[in-house]
C-alpha positions in Angstrom: 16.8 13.5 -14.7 14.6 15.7 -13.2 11.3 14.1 -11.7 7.6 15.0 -10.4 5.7 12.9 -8.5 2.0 13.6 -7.9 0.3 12.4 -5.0 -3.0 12.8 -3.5 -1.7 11.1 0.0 1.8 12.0 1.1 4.0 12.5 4.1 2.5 12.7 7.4 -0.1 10.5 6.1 0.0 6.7 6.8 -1.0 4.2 4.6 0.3 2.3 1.9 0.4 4.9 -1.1 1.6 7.4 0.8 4.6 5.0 2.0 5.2 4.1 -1.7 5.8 7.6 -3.1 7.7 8.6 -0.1 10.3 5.8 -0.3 10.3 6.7 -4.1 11.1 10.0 -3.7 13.5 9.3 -1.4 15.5 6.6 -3.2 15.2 8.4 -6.6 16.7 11.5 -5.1 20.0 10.1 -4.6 20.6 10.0 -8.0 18.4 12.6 -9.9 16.2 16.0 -9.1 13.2 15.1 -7.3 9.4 17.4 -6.5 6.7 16.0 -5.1 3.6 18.0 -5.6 0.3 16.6 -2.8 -1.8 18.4 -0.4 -0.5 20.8 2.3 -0.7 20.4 6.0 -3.0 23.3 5.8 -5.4 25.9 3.6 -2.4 27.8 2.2 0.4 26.9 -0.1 3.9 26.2 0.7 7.3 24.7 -0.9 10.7 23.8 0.3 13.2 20.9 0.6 11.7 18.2 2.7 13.5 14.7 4.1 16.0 13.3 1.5 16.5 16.4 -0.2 12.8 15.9 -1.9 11.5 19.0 -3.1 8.1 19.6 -2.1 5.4 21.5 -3.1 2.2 21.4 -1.6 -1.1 22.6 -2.7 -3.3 24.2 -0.3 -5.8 22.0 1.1 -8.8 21.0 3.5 -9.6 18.3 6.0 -11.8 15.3 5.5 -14.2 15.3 7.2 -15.3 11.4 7.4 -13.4 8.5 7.3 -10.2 9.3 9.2 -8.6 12.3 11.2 -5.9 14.0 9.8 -6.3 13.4 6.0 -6.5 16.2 3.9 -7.4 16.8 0.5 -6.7 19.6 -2.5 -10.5 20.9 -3.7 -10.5 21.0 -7.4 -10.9 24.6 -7.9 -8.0 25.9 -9.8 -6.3 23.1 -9.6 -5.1 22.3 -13.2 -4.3 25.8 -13.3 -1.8 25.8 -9.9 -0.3 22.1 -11.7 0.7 24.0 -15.4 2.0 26.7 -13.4 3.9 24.4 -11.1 5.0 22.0 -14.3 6.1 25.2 -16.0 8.1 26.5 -13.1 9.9 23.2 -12.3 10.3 21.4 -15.8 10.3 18.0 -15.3 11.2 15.2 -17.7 8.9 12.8 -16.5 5.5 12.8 -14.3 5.0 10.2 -12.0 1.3 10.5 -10.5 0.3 8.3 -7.8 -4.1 8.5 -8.0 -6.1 9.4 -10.4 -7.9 11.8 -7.5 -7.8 15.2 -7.3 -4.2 16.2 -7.4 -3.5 13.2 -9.5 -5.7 14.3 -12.4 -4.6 17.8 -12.1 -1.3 17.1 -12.7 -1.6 14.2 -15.0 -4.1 16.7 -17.2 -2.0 19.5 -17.0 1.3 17.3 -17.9 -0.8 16.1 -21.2 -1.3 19.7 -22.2 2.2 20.9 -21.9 3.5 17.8 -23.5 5.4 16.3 -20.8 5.3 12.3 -20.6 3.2 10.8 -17.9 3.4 7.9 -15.6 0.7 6.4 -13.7 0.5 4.1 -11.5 -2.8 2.6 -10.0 -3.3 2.2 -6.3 -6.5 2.1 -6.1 -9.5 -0.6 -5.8 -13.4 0.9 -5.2 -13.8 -2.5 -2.9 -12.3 -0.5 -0.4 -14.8 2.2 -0.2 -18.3 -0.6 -0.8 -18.1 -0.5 2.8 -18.9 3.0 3.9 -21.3 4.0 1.3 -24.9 4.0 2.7 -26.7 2.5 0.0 -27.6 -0.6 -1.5 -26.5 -3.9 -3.5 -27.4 -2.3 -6.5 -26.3 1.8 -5.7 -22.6 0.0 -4.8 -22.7 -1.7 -7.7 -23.3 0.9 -10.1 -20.6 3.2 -7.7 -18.2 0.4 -8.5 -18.5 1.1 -12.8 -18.4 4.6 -12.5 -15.3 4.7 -10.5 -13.4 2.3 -12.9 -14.7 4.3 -15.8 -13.3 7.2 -14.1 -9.6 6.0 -13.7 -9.8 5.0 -17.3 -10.6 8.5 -18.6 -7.9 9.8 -16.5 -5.3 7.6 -17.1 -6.1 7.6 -20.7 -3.8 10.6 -20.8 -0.7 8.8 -19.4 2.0 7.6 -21.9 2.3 4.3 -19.4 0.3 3.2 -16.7 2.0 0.4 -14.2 0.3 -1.3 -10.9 1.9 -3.2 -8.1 1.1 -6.7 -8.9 0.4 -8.5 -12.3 -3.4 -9.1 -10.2 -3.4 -5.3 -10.0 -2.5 -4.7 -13.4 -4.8 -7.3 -15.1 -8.0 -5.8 -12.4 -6.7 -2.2 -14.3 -6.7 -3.2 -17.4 -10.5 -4.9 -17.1 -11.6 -1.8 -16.0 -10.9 -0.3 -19.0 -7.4 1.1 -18.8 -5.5 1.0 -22.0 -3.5 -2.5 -22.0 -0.6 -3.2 -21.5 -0.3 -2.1 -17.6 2.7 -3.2 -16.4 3.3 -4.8 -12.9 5.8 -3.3 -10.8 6.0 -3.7 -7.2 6.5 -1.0 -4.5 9.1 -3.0 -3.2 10.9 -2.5 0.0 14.2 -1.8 2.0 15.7 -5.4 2.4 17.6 -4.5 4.8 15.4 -2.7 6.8 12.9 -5.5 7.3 15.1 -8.2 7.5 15.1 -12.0 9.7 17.8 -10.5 11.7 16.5 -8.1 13.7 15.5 -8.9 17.4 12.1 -8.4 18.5 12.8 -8.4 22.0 13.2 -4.9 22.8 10.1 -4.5 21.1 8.4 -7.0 23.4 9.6 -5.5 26.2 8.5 -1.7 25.2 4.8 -3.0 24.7 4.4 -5.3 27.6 4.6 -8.1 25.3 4.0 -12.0 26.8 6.8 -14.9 26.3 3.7 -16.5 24.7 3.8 -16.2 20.3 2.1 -13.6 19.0 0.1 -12.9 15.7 0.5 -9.3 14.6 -1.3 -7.5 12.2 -0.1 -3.7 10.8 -2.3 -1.5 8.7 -5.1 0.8 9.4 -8.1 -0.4 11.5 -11.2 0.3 8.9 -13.9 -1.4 8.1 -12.3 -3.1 4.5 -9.3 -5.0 6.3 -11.2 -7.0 8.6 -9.2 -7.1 11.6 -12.1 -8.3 13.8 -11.7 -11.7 11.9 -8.3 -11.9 14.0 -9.9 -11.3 17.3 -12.8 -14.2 16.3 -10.1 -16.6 15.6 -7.8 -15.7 18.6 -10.8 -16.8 20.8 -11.1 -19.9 19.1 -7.6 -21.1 19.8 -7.5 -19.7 23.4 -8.6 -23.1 24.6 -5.2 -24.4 24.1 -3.0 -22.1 23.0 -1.6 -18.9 25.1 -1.3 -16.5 22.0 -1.3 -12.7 22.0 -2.8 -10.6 19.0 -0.6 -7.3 18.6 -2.3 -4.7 16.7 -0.5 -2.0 15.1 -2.2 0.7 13.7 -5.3 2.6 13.9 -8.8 3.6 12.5 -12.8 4.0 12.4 -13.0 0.6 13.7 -10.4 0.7 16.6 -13.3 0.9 19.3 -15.3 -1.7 17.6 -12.3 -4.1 17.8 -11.5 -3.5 21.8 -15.5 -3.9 22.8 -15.0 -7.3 20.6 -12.1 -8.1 22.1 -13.9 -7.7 25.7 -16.7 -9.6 24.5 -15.1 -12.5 23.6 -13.3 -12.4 26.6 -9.8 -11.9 25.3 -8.7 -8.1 25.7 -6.2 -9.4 28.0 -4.4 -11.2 25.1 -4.6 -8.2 22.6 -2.2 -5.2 23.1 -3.0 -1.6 20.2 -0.2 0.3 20.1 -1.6 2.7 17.8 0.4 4.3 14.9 4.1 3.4 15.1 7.1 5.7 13.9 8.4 4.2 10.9 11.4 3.8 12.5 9.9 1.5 14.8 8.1 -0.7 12.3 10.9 -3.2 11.6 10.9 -4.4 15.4 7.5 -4.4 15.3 7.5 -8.0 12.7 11.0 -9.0 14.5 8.4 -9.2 17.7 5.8 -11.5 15.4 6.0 -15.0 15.7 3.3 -14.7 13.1 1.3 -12.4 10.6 -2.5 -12.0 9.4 -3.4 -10.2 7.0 -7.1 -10.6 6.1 -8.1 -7.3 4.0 -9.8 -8.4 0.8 -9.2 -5.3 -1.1 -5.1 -5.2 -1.2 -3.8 -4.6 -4.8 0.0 -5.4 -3.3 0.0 -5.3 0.7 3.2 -3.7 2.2 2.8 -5.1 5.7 2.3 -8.3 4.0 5.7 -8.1 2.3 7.5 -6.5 5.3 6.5 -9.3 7.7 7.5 -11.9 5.1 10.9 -10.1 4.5 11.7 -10.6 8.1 10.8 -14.2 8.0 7.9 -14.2 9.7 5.1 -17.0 7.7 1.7 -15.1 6.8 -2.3 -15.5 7.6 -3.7 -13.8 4.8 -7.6 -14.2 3.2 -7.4 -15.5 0.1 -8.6 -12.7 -2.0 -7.0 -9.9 -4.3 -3.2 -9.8 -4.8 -2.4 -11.7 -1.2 -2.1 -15.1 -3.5 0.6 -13.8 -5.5 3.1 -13.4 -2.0 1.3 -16.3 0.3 1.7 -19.4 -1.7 -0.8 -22.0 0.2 1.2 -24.3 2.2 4.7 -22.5 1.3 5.4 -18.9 2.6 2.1 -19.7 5.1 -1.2 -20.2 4.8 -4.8 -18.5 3.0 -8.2 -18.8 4.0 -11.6 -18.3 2.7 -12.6 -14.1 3.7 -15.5 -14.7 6.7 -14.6 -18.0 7.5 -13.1 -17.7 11.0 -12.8 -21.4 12.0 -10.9 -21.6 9.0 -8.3 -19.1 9.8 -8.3 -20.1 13.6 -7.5 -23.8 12.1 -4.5 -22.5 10.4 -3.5 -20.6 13.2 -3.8 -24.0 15.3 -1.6 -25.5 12.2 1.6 -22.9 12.8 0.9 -23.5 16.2 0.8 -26.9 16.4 4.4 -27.3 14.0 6.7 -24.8 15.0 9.6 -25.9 13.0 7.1 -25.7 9.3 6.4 -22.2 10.9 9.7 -21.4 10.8 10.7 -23.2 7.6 7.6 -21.0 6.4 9.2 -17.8 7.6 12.4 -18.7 5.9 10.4 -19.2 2.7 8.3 -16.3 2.5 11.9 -14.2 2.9 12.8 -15.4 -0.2 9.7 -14.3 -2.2 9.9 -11.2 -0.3 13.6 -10.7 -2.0 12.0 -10.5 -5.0 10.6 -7.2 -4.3 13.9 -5.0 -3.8 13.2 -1.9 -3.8 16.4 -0.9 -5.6 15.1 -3.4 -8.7 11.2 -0.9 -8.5 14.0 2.4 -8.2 15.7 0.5 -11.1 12.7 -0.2 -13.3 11.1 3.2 -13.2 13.9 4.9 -13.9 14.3 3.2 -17.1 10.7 3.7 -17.5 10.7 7.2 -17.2 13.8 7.5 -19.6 12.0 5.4 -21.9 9.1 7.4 -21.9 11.2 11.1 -22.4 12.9 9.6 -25.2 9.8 8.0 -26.7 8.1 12.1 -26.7 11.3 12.6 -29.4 10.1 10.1 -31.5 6.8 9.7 -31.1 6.8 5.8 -31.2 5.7 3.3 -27.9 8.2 3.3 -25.1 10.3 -0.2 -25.5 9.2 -1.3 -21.9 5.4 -1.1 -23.7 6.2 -2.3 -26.8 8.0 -5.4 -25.1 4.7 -6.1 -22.8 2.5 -5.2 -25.9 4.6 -8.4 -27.8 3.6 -10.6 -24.8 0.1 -10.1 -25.1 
């Protein structure tokens, strides 16, 4: 089968979309014809075979300019006419579009007019952009419809629509996108991120105490939070030597280290920045613990990479983090602002190292539920569904199934 996947955030680009559709790629192209169509590393065009034997073609692009270094985005200005060229050229089976943003609608629109089947899959949440828009109450709320109503008319032209979680489907399909959405997860490398690795090269690399540490990985903006780790590290300081290891980076990176000196424990918090992939399995083999309190996570792929190695999880208790962190189980939730609260659980794992690990153990078993050979597996029939459904002109079975459930 020969694939496209559309993505608006791609390879070098760190965060958790852009980890998604590369490890798709990547896992589909051992067995079929893979592109990948997303923004260039510069203004101008270019195409060729990338890692994995991915095909990829960028479109030209610019830099944004707020938010975060490095990101780049295609302008819509002949954009829909560069995708039908591109569609035309490479003559997919299926599309596989990753945002409903610029290159995302391009393609998907484009795809709908050539009559190639479409699937979309929703990554995104406005909660994570209420934060930086400089306006009030009333302006973010109104923001927040017109950005729903927006993936709605854009992935009104997909033949299927999935999400990461049945939270992110359901929150999709309130919004206004055509039911049923159907929950797939991103799923990961089980063997990658796995109980068995040793953290203690890790350690040593980063200067790492003997004492446990909480990590967090993810990008330091404003949405995930982190200084709500720093707050509750200080509360437990008065008994409990624990470091914070922060991996990752962002807008709120300096924020966090003048917190961390007010509070008076910089000492016990190491930032190691952005981290090689390669390096990122070590990085959870070093935890003794996780936290995790963004409130605006439709799956979380830290959260399941820590849990796959056994490591039990600090999460808020907002969004999709329920449906991995089962309260009491795989580790423990907490009310979003409430910093005693998540210092107290801390205190708990602290307290009870053998439920922490007996935690850990659990939340590797809900983690094994997310293979990311079963996500390979499911979109793959998906998108075979969906070719064969174009002969006939009737629902895809995977749709008419859900439809049956509803």
């Amino acid at each position: 089968m020969r694939i496209l996947i559309a993505a608006d955030t791609y390879a070098p680009d760190i965060n958790g979309a852009s980890y998604f559709a590369q490890r798709l790629a990547n896992g589909l192209a051992t067995e079929h014809e893979v592109h990948v169509v997303s923004p260039s590393l510069r203004r101008h065009a270019t195409s060729g075979v990338g890692a994995g034997g991915v095909t990829e073609h960028r479109l030209g692009s610019l830099p944004v300019l707020v938010r975060r270094r490095g990101v780049r985005f295609r302008p819509p200005v002949g954009a829909e006419r560069r995708a039908r060229a591109l569609l035309r050229e490479v003559a997919p089976d299926v599309v596989h579009a990753q945002s409903h943003f610029l290159v995302g609608r391009a393609v998907i629109r484009a795809a709908h007019a050539l009559g190639i089947p479409v699937v979309a899959t929703n990554h995104f949440m406005p909660d994570s952009l209420l934060p930086y828009l400089p306006v009030g109450a009333g302006l973010q709320r109104r923001f927040y419809r017109w950005a729903w109503r927006d993936v709605a008319r854009v992935f009104a032209l997909a033949d299927v629509v999935t999400a990461p979680t049945p939270f992110a489907a359901a929150l999709t399909e309130s919004a206004g996108v055509a039911a049923p959405v159907l929950p797939i997860s991103c799923g990961l490398d089980l063997e990658r991120f796995t109980p068995d690795r040793d953290g203690r090269r890790f350690r040593q690399a980063h200067a790492l105490p003997s004492t446990p540490v909480l990590a967090y990985v993810g990008r330091l903006d404003r949405d995930k939070n982190v200084h709500e780790l720093v707050g509750a590290l200080a509360l437990v300081r008065d008994r409990w030597a624990v470091h914070l290891l922060i991996v990752g980076d962002g807008t709120e990176r300096r924020r966090l280290e003048t917190l961390a000196s007010e509070l008076g424990v910089a000492d016990s918090v190491t930032f190691t920045g952005w981290l090689a992939d390669d390096e990122l399995p070590d990085a959870y083999a070093a935890a003794d613990f996780f936290g995790m309190p963004g409130t605006a996570e439709l799956q979380s792929l830290a959260t399941l990479e820590a849990m796959a190695t056994g490591v039990p999880v600090l999460a808020v208790d907002a969004s999709a983090l329920p449906h991995l962190v089962h309260h009491g189980e795989t580790g423990w939730l907490y009310r979003h602002g409430d910093v005693p609260e998540l210092a107290g659980r801390l205190r708990a794992l602290l307290n009870d190292p053998a439920a922490a690990r007996q935690m850990g153990r659990r939340a590797r078993v809900v983690a094994g539920g997310h293979d990311l050979n079963a996500t390979l597996a499911a979109f793959t029939g998906l998108y075979d569904a969906c070719h064969r459904a174009r002969s006939t002109g009737q629902l895809p079975a995977p749709l008419q199934a859900a439809a049956s459930k509803r």
